[in-house]
C-alpha positions as CSV (number, residue, x, y, z in Angstrom):
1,X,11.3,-155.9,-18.0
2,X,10.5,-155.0,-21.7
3,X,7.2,-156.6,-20.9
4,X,4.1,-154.5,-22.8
5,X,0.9,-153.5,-21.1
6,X,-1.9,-154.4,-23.5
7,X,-4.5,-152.1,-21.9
8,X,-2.2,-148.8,-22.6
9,X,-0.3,-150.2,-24.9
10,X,3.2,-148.8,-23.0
11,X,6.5,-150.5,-22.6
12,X,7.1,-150.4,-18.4
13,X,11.0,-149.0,-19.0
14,X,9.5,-145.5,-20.4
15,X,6.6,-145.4,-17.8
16,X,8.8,-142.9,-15.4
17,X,9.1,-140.4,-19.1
18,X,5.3,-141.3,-19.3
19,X,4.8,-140.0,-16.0
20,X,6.7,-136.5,-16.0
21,X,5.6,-136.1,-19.8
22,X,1.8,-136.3,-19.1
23,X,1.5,-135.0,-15.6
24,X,3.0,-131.2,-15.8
25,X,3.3,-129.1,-13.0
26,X,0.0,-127.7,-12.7
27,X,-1.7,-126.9,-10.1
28,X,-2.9,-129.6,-7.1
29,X,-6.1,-130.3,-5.7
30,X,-6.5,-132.2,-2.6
31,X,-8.8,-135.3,-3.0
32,X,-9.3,-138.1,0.0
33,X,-10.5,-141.7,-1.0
34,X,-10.1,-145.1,0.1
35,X,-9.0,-148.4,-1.8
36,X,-9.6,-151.5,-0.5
37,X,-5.9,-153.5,1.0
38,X,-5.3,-155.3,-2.5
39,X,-5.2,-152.2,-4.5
40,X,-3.3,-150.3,-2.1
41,X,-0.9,-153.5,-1.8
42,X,-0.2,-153.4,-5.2
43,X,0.0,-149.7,-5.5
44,X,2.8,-149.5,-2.7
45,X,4.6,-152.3,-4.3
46,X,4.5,-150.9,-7.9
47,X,5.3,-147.4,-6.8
48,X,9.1,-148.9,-4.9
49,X,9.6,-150.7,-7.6
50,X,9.4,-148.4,-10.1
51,X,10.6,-145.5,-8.0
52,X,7.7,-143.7,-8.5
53,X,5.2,-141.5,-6.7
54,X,2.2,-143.0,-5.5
55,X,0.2,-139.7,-6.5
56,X,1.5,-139.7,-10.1
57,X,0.4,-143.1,-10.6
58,X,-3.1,-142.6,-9.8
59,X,-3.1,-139.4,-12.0
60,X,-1.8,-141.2,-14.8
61,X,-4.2,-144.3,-14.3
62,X,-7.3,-141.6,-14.6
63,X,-6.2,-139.6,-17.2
64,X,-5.9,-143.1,-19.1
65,X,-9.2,-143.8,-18.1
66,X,-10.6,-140.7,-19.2
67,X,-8.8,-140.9,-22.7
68,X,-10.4,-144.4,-23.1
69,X,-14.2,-144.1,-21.8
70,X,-14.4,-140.3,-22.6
């Protein structure tokens, strides 16, 4: 599972570190939006087998984003 993700460059092991290191306990905001049935399949599956929370993921994912195209 030491398999590396080229977009990010991060090792999947340390992803649950990555996750609490990058998304402090700040403040929430309460955003609705759809994703089509793949996304969301994946999502779900990712998120159990990881242990993870479906929210933090999605945070994570656009802060990467933003780090990349900003």
């Amino acid at each position: 599972m030491n398999e590396r993700i080229e977009e990010t460059g991060w090792f999947l092991p340390s992803l649950d570190v990555l996750v609490f290191d990058k998304i402090k306990s700040e403040e929430k905001v309460r955003k609705t939006f759809s994703l089509n049935k793949g996304v969301g399949k994946a999502l779900d599956a990712f998120a159990a087998g990881h242990k993870l929370n479906k929210q933090d993921i999605i945070e994570l994912a656009l802060w990467d984003l933003f780090r990349k195209y900003n």
